[in-house]
C-alpha positions in Angstrom: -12.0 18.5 -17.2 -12.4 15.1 -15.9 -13.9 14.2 -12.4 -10.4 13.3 -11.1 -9.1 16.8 -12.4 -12.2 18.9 -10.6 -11.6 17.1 -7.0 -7.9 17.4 -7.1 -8.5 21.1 -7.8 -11.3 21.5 -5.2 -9.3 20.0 -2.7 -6.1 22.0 -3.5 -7.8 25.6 -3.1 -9.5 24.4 0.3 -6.1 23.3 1.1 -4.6 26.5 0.4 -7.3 28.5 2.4 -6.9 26.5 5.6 -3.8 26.6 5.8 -2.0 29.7 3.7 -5.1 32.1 4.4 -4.6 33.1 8.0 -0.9 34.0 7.7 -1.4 36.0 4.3 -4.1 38.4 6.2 -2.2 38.7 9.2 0.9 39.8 6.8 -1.3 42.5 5.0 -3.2 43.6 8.6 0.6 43.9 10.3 2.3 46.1 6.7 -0.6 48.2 7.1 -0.5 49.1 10.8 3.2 49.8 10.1 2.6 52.7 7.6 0.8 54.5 10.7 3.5 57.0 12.1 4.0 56.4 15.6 7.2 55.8 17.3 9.2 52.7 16.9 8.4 50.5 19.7 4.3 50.8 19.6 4.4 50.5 15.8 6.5 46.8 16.8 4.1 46.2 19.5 1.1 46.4 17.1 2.6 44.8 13.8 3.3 41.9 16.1 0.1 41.7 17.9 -2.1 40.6 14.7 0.1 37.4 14.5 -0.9 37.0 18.3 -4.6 37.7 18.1 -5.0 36.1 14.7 -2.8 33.0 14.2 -2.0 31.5 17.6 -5.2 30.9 18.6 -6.8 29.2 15.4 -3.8 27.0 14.9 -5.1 24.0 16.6 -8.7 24.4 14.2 -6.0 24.2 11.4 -4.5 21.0 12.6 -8.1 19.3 13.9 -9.2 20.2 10.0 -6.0 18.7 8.4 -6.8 15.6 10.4 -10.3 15.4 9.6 -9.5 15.4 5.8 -6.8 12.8 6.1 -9.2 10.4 8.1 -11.8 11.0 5.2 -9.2 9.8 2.4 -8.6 6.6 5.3 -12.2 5.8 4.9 -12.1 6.6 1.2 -10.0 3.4 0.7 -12.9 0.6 1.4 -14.8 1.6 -1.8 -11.8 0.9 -3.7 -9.7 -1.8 -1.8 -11.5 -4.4 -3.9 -10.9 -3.0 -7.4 -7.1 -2.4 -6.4 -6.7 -6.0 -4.8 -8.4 -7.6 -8.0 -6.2 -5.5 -10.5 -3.0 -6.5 -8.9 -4.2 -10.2 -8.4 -5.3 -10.9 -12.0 -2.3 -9.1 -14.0 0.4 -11.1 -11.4 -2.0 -14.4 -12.4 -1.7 -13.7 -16.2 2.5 -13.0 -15.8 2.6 -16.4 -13.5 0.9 -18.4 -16.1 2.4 -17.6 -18.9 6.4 -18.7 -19.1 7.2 -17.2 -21.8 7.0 -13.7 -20.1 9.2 -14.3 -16.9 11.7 -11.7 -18.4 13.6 -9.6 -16.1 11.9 -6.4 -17.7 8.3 -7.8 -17.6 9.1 -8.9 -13.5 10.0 -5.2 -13.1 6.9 -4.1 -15.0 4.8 -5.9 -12.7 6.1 -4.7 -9.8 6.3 -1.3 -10.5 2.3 -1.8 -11.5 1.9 -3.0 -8.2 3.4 -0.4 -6.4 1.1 1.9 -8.9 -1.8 0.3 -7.2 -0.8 0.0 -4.0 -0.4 4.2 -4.3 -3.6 4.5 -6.4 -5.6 2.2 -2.7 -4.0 4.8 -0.5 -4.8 7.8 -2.4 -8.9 6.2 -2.4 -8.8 6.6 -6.5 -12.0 5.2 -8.3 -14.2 7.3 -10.5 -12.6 10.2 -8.3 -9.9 10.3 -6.5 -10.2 12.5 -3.0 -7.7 14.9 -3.6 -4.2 13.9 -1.6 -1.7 12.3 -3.7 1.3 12.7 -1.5 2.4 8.8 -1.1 5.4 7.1 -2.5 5.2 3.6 -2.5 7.8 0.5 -2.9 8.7 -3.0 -2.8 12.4 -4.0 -0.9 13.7 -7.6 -1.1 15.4 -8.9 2.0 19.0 -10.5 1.4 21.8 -11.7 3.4 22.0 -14.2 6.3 19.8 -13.7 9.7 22.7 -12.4 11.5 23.3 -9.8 8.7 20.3 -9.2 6.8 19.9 -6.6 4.3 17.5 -4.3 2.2 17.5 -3.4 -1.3 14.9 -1.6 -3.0 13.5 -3.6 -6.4 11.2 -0.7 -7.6 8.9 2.1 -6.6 5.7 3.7 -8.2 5.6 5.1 -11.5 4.7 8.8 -10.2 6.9 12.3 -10.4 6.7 12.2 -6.7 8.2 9.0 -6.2 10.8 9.8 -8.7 11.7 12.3 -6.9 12.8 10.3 -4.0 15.1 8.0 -5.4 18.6 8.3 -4.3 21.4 6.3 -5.5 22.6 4.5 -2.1 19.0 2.8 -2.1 20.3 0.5 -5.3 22.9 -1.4 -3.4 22.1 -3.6 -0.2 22.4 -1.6 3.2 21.8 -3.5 6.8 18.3 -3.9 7.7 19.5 -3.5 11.5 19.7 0.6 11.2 15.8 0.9 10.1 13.5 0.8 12.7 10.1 -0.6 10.3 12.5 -3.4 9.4 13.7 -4.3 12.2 10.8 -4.6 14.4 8.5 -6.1 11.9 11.4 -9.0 11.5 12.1 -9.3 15.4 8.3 -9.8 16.2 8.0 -12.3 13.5 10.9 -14.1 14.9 9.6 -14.3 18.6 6.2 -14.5 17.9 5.7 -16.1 14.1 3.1 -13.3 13.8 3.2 -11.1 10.7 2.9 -7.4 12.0 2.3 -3.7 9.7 4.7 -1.1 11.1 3.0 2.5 11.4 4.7 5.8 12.2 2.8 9.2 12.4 5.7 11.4 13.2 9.0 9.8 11.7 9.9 13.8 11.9 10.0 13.8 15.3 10.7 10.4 16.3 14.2 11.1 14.4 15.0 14.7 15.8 14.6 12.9 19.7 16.6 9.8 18.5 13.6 7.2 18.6 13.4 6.2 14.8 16.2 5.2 12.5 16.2 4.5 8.8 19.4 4.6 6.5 18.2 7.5 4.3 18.4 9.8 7.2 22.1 8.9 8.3 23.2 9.4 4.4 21.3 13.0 3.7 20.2 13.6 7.0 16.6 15.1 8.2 16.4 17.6 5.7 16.9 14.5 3.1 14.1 12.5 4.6 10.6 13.3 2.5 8.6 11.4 3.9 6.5 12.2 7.6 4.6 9.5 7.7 5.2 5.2 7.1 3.5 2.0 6.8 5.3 -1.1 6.0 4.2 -4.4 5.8 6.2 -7.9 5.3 6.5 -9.8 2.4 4.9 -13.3 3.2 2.6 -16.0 1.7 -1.3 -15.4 2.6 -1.5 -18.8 4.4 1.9 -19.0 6.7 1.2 -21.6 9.3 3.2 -21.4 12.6 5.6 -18.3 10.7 7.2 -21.1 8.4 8.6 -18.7 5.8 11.6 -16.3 5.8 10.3 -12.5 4.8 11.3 -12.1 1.1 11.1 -8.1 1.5 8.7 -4.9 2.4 5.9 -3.2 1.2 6.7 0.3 2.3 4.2 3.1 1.9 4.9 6.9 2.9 3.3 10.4 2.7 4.8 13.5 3.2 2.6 14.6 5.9 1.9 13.3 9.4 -1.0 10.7 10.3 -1.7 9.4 6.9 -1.8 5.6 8.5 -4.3 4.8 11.0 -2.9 1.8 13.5 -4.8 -1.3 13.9 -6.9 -0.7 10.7 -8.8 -4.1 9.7 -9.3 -2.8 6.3 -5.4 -2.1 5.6 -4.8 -5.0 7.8 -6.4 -7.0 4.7 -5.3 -4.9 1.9 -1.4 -5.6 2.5 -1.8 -9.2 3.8 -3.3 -10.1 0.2 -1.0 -7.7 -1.5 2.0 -9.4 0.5 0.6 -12.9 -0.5 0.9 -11.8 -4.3 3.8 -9.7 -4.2 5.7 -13.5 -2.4 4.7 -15.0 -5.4 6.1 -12.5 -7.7 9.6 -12.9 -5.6 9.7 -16.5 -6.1 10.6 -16.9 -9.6 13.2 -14.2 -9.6 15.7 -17.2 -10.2 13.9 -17.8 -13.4 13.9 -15.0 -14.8 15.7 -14.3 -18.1 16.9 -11.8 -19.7 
C-alpha cells in the first residue's frame, strides 16, 4: 500500500469517527431504552433524551475539529507550492516552444494538466498527500464585449469528482453578470486596476439568504450546487502595470465542504498570481492553434 494510500485511509476512519460516531451510539442507546416496557410517553421522553444529552452538546467540538483539520491541509500546501508551480511552469514552457505542438488537443491537454495541479496544490500532495480530496478545479475564458461579457468553461481536472460536476449548460457561454466571483473580481479590477482572489466559505448559505449568485444554481438549483466552498482568481499576465490587460478567464477552485480557503493567504496569494501569469500565456495562442 503506498504512503498516499495509508493517509487517505487514516484520514478517512478518523473522519468517520468524528463525525458518524456520536449519532450511531446515540441510535443504539435510544433502540435499546425503547425495548424497556413503560408506557408511551416516558419511553419517548427517554429515547429522545440521549440525542439531547449526547449530541447537542459535543456538536460544536465536531465543528472546531473539522476546522482544525482543514487549516492543517491550508498549511500543508507551502511544502508543495513550489513543486506544483515548477511542474506547471516547465511543461507550459516546453508546449510554448515547440510549434509544432500548438494543436487544439495538446492546448486542452495542457490545461487540463494544469488544472490537475492546481487540485493536486490544494489537496497538499507530495510524498503524501493529507487526506482531503474534495476539490474540483477549472479554467473559464472570458468572451463577449465589456457591456456583455461572458463565461465559458475550457476544461476542468482530470478527477471522478470533477467529472462528476460537469453539466451540459457550462459548454456554451452564459453572462458573467449573474455570478458573484466573476463579477466582483472584474468590477474591482475595473475601478481599481488591482487583480483580487474571490473567497467564499459558505456559498450554501450565502445562496439560501440571496447574497451569492452563480448560474449553476439558477439552472439546477441548491440541491444542484456541489460545491460549499470557492476561490477564484483572474486570468492575467504576472507583471500587469497600471491593470493594462483585459481578464482572459478564471481559475476557479471549489470543495465540497465549508472553509477550505483561507482569505488574505500570502502563500495562495502567490500560488494563483504565477499560475494566472502561465495560464495568460497558454490563452494567447488559442488563435493559433490547429487542428
Amino acid at each position: 500500500m503506498t504512503k498516499h494510500a495509508k493517509k487517505s485511509r487514516k484520514f478517512d476512519i478518523s473522519e468517520f469517527m468524528v463525525t458518524f460516531l456520536p449519532q450511531i451510539l446515540t441510535c443504539v442507546i435510544s433502540f435499546l431504552l425503547s425495548l424497556i416496557q413503560i408506557p408511551l410517553g416516558w419511553k419517548i421522553t427517554i429515547c429522545i433524551a440521549p440525542w439531547i444529552l449526547l449530541c447537542y452538546p459535543i456538536t460544536p467540538y465536531l465543528r472546531k475539529h473539522k476546522l482544525m483539520e482543514l487549516r492543517k491541509i491550508a498549511d500543508s500546501r507551502n511544502k508543495v507550492m513550489p513543486e506544483q508551480l515548477l511542474k506547471i511552469q516547465r511543461q507550459v514552457e516546453s508546449f510554448l516552444s515547440n510549434r509544432d505542438k500548438w494543436t487544439r488537443a495538446n492546448y486542452m491537454r495542457i490545461m487540463q494538466d494544469i488544472c490537475d495541479n492546481v487540485r493536486n496544490y490544494y489537496i497538499g500532495l507530495g510524498d503524501e498527500t493529507i487526506g482531503y480530496e474534495g476539490f474540483s478545479v477549472s479554467i473559464k475564458e472570458v468572451q463577449g464585449e465589456d457591456n456583455n461579457l461572458q463565461i465559458r468553461e475550457i476544461c476542468r481536472d482530470s478527477s471522478s469528482l470533477s467529472k462528476q460536476r460537469v453539466i451540459s449548460f457550462v459548454n456554451n457561454p452564459y453572462p458573467l453578470e449573474n455570478n458573484t466571483p466573476y463579477k466582483e473580481i472584474v468590477n474591482t479590477y475595473r475601478l481599481t486596476g488591482q487583480a483580487t482572489i474571490f473567497i467564499e466559505s459558505d456559498v450554501h448559505t450565502k445562496l439560501s439568504k440571496g447574497e451569492y449568485r452563480c448560474s449553476r444554481f439558477d439552472e439546477v438549483g441548491l440541491k444542484g450546487v456541489p460545491y460549499r466552498s470557492v476561490c477564484v482568481s483572474p486570468v492575467l499576465p504576472l507583471y500587469n502595470p497600471n491593470g493594462g490587460n483585459k481578464i482572459h478567464g478564471f481559475i476557479c477552485a471549489d470543495a465540497d465542504v465549508e472553509s477550505c480557503f483561507r482569505p488574505n493567504d500570502p502563500i495562495n496569494a502567490i500560488f494563483h498570481e504565477c499560475v494566472s501569469g502561465i495560464v495568460f500565456k497558454m490563452m494567447g495562442i488559442q488563435n493559433q492553434l490547429t487542428q
